[in-house]
C-alpha positions, 0 to 999 in steps of 0.5 A: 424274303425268301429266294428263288431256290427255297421256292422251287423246292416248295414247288417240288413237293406241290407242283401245281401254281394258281394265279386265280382264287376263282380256280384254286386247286388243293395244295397248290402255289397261289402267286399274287400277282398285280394287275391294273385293276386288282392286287391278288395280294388281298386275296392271300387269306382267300386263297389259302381258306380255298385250299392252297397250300401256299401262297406267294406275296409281294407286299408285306401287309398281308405276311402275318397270314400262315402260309404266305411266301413274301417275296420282293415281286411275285411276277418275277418269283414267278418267272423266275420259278419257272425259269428254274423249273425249265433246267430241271427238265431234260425233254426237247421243247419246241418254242412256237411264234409268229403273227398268224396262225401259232395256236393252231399250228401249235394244237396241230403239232400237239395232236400228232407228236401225242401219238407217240409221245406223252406230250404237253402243250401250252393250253389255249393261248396262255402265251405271254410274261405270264402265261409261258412261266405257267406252262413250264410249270404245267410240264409233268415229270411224265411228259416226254416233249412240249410245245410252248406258244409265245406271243409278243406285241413289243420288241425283246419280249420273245427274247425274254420269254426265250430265256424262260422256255429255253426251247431246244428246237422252234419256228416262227410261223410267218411274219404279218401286220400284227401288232404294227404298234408296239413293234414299230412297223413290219420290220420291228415285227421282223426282228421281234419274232427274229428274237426265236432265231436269235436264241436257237442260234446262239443255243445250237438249237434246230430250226423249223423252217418254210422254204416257201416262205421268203421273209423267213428264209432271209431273216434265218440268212440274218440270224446265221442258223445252221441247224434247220430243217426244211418244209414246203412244197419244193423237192428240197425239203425234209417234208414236200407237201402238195394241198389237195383241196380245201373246201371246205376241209385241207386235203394234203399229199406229203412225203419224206422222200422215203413215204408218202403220206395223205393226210385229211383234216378238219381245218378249213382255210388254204391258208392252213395248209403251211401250219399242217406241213410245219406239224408234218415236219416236226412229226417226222423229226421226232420218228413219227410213221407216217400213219401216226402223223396223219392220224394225229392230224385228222383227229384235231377238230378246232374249237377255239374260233380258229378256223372253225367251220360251224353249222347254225340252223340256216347258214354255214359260218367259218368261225374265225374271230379270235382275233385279226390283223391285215394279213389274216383278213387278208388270207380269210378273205381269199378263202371264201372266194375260192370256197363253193358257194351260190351266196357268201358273205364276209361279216368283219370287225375292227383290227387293233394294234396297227397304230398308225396304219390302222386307218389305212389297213382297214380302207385296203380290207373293206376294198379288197372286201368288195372286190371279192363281190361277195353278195353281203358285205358287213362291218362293225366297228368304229374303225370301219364304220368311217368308211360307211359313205364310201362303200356299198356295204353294212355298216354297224358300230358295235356287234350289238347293233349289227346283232339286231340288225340281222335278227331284223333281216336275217340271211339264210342258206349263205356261207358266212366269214366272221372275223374280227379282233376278240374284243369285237364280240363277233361270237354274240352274232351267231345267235343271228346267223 
């Protein structure tokens, strides 16, 4: 068995860790890890013929193979590697959660704070018990600041992601109806997320906080954090912003009280205005002028269905089926109601997670859905279809069906909402619209 310090000084001299034999990097670190399906250990040999330099094991059957590092478990080695790897570096990172909107607040952050600095990001969403331990260990010797994303579906595991990323400033975007059932509720969401506070406080870390919003500033009260530095849209803050417009793209006026700023994106949604203004605030911590951060912010196109305004042949469509929850339907629905537009329509899909207010969450937003009176209403998925006799709406139990449908019927010159949780395959009706 080997230990912890042995490993990171293999890792000093090959500094690039895989966890996938599809993606093998030469001279790299293949960690085999488990999973429910699969057991990289098998994969050892493969890894290693792929071009890995070494690869970490956690079962002994396969430690005959030349280059393999048996450990007791290759998660932990894992995490613990990275742990490790996070003292060694000596730069400001900024640990980034909430329920909406934290990979693209956290491209936002990236886009402005790279133009003055050589800075890192976590990629994509890579944003749990595994993929923070890969970031950190993604951080280069020439990187200058990172911004880790963390996710969390359960209590205790931001605290634990937390010890891993160790960040030195943080925010929590907002706290919503995400992830009702493994927290507990909305105030299990509450102290989950609060676990960021709850290290920063304890680490003499800063703070990023929106005085706009009242959840947070009472969860900061709770927390005892001194070291905070405000945004909104009041006098009182480090950042006053002021939304301009946003249709369909944010306009914002800002100001640090010494320099105003405008700052003209390619985000689509009011909701994104706070996400802007966090970015703004972190910006100007880190001495950004005030024309680095808004060319850092009108240069962040999103393409990751985050947002994403997107023209087909016949409609315009506000890609933003990454995922879902009540509070982020919630908020998209309230911006294409106020979007100009002679005929919209709302295509939405099943939310998961919500546990035992899922039946009712999904009856508020297909309410709240036709209320809106958009001219096409559209559902898929099990969840909504129940609703199907109580609604004047479509109703469909897959994107499949709701693809052919469409393709039957199709709706043209419309400008489109298409939100649902990832596994709904909203993406397969684009071909459609």
């Amino acid at each position: 068995m080997i230990t912890t310090t042995v490993l990171f000084d293999i890792f000093l001299q090959h500094p690039i860790v895989c966890t996938d034999t599809r993606n093998i990097l030469p001279d790299s670190i293949f960690f085999a890890l488990k999973g429910e399906h699969f057991d990289a250990n098998a994969f050892a040999a493969e890894a290693l013929e792929k071009g890995a330099k070494f690869c970490v094991i956690d079962d002994n059957r396969f430690s005959e193979v030349k280059g393999t590092l048996l450990v007791p478990n290759a998660l932990k080695a894992l995490q613990e590697l990275a742990r490790m790897y996070r003292q060694h570096l000596k730069i400001p990172v900024i640990g980034l959660t909430g329920s909406n909107g934290k990979t693209t607040t956290k491209e936002l952050i990236h886009a402005v704070l790279a133009k003055k600095y050589n800075a890192f990001a976590t990629h994509g969403n890579l944003n749990n018990h595994i993929g923070v331990p890969l970031s950190i260990l993604s951080i280069k010797p020439e990187h200058e600041i990172a911004v880790i994303e963390m996710g969390a579906n359960h209590q205790k595991e931001i605290a634990f992601l937390s010890s891993i990323a160790m960040p030195s400033h943080g925010m929590i975007t907002n706290i919503g109806l995400a992830h009702l059932e493994g927290f507990g509720g909305i105030e299990g969401v509450k102290k989950g997320k609060g676990e960021l506070f709850s290290y920063l406080k304890a680490t003499n870390g800063y703070v990023f906080l929106n005085r706009d919003n009242e959840v947070l500033m009472e969860m900061a009260v709770t927390a005892g954090l001194e070291k905070i530095i405000y945004y909104g849209t009041g006098a009182a803050n480090a950042i006053k912003g002021k939304l301009i417009s946003s249709d369909p793209f944010i306009e914002a006026e800002w100001t640090n009280h010494s320099e105003n700023g405008h700052a003209a994106t390619q985000l689509t949604g009011s909701y994104n205005f706070e996400n802007i203004l966090a970015a703004i605030c972190i910006g100007d911590f880190f001495d950004l002028n005030t024309e680095e951060i808004n060319a850092g912010l009108s240069s962040y196109s999103p393409k990751n269905n985050r947002s994403q305004l997107t023209a087909t042949a016949t409609n315009k469509v506000i890609c933003d089926f990454y995922n879902a929850n009540p509070s982020s339907m919630e908020a998209a629905l309230k911006n294409l109601s106020v979007l100009q537009g002679n005929k919209k329509a709302a295509i939405l899909g099943d939310m998961f997670e919500l546990g035992d207010d899922s039946a009712q969450q999904h009856e508020k937003i297909a309410q709240q859905t036709i209320d809106y009176g958009f001219k096409t209403s559209v559902f898929i998925g099990a969840r909504f279809f129940v609703l199907k006799d109580r609604f004047n709406a479509l109703f469909f139990l897959n994107a499949t069906e709701a693809k052919d449908f469409l393709e039957n019927e199709p709706i043209k010159n419309y400008l489109i909402l298409l939100k649902g949780s990832r596994s709904m395959k909203l993406e397969d009706l684009l071909e459609a619209l």
